[in-house]
N, C-alpha and C positions, 0 to 999 in steps of 0.2 A: 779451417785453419785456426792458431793462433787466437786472431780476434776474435774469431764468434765463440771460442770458450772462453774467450775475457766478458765479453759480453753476456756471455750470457750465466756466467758466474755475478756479474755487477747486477744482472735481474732477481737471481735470486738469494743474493747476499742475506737480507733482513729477512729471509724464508728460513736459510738455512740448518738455524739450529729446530724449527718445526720438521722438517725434511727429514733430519739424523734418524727420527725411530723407526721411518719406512725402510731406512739401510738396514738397521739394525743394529745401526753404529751405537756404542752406548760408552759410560765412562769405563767400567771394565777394560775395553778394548784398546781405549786411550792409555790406560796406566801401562798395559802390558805391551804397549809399542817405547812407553816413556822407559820401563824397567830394562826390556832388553837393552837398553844404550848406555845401562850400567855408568850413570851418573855419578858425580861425585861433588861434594860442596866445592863452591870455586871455579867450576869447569865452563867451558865458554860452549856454543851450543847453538848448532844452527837447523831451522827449520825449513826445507824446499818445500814451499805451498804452503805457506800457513794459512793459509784462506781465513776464517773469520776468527782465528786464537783459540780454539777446542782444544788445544794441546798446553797452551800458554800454562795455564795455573801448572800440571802438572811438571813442567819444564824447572820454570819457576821454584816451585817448591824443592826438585829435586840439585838444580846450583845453588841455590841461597843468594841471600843478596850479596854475597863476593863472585860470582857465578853473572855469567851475562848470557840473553839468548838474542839472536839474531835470525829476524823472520822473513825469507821472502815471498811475493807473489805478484803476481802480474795484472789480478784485478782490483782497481781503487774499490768498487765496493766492499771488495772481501776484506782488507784493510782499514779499512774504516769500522766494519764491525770489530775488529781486531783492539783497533785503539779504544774503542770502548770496553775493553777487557784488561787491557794495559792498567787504564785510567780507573776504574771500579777496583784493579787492586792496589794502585798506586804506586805500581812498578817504575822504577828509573834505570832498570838494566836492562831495559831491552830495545831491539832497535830493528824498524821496519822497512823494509826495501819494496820500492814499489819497480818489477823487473822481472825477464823473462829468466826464468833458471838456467835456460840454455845458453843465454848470454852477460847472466848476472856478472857482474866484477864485485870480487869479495876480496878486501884490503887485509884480512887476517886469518889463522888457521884455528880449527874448530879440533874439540875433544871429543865430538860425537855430533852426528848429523841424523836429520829423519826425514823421510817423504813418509807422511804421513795420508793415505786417501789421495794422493796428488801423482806421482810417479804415472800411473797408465793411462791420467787426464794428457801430460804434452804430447804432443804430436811427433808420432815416428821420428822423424827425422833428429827431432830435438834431446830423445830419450838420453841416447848414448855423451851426446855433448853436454848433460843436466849432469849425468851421471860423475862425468871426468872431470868438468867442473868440479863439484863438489869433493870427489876422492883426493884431489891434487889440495884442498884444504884441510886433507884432515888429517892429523899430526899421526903420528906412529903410535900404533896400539889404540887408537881409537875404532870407535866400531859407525859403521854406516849400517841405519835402520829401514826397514820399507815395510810399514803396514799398507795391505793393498786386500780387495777383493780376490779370489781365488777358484771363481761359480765354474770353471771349468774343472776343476778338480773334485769337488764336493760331492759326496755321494747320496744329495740331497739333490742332484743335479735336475731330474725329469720331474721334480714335485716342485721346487723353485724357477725353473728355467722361463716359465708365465712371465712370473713376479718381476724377474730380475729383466725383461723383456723391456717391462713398464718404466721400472726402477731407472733403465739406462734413458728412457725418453726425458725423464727428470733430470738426471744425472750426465757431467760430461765424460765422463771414466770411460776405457775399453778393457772389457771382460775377460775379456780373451789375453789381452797382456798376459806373460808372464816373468814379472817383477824377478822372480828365483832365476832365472837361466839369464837375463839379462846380467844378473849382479853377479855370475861365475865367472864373468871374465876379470873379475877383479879378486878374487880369492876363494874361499871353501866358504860355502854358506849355509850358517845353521837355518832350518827352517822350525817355525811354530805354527802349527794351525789351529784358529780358534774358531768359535760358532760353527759345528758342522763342516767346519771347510769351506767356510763361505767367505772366511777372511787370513788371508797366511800374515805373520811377520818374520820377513827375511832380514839375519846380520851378516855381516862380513866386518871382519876386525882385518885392521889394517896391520902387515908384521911389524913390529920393531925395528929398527935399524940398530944395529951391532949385534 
């Protein structure tokens, strides 16, 4: 459930950024989830799972200080690394929720949103309700991002499938998610896939109204 991935993210919070290279998570991968969301100075900016702020700086960078980001997640460890990322750049526009995605309350609407590695961590039930959550804040013509693992598609499949075995023993994610079919029922989605297909980043732009 729920808690034994809170838990068990709060165990390995202070691992986590050692952990990233056996993903194969790297900054590459972070910037081209932050680029698809097609940021703009000013823009306000929400993160579903920010677990320990790996995305922060480039967030950050990409509003500028008239730009705000707003981060949630559900494990105090992972937040707590988080604000030490905050605090080392000496951010004051960003703001951390400690809360289940699926039943977050978000007081404002966002220009762009991202489950970043997060998305196939909630549990079934919660996906869809993380999901509408979020889309119901997000202004017209903003775009919803989902970097997510993709090992069922990768045609690297039978030479990683070991790896990735091990990798989920580490890791809370489900593999087999898939993030793309989830997010059509909210619009047409571009898909990108990086690293061999071992990582997709799914958009959906929200239409305009008029």
């Amino acid at each position: 459930g729920q808690q034994a991935i809170t838990s068990r993210y709060d165990r390995i919070a202070s691992l986590y950024r050692l952990l990233e290279p056996l993903f194969l998570i790297n900054p590459l991968l972070r910037r081209r989830a932050v680029r698809a969301m097609a940021l703009r100075p000013g823009d306000q900016v929400l993160e579903m799972g920010v677990g320990s702020g790996r995305n922060l700086p480039y967030l950050l960078d990409a509003v500028g200080p008239q730009g705000a980001v707003t981060g949630v997640d559900l494990s105090p460890g992972m937040l707590a690394e988080a604000r030490k990322v905050v605090a080392r750049r000496g951010a004051v526009n960003v703001r951390l929720i400690e809360s289940d995605a699926s039943t977050v309350a978000l007081d404002r609407d966002f220009d762009a949103i991202l489950f970043s590695l997060s998305y196939s961590v909630i549990p079934a039930a919660g996906r869809p309700r993380a999901l509408d959550r979020a889309w119901a804040r997000l202004r017209p013509g903003g775009r919803l991002v989902v970097l997510d693992g993709g090992t069922a598609r990768t045609r690297l499949r039978p030479l990683i499938a070991p790896i990735v075995r091990q990798l989920n023993k580490l890791g809370p994610g489900h593999p087999d998610v898939d993030s793309g079919d989830d997010l059509a029922r909210l619009g047409e989605v571009v898909s990108e896939s990086t690293l061999f297909d071992i990582y997709w980043i799914y958009t959906v732009t929200k239409p305009a109204t008029g």
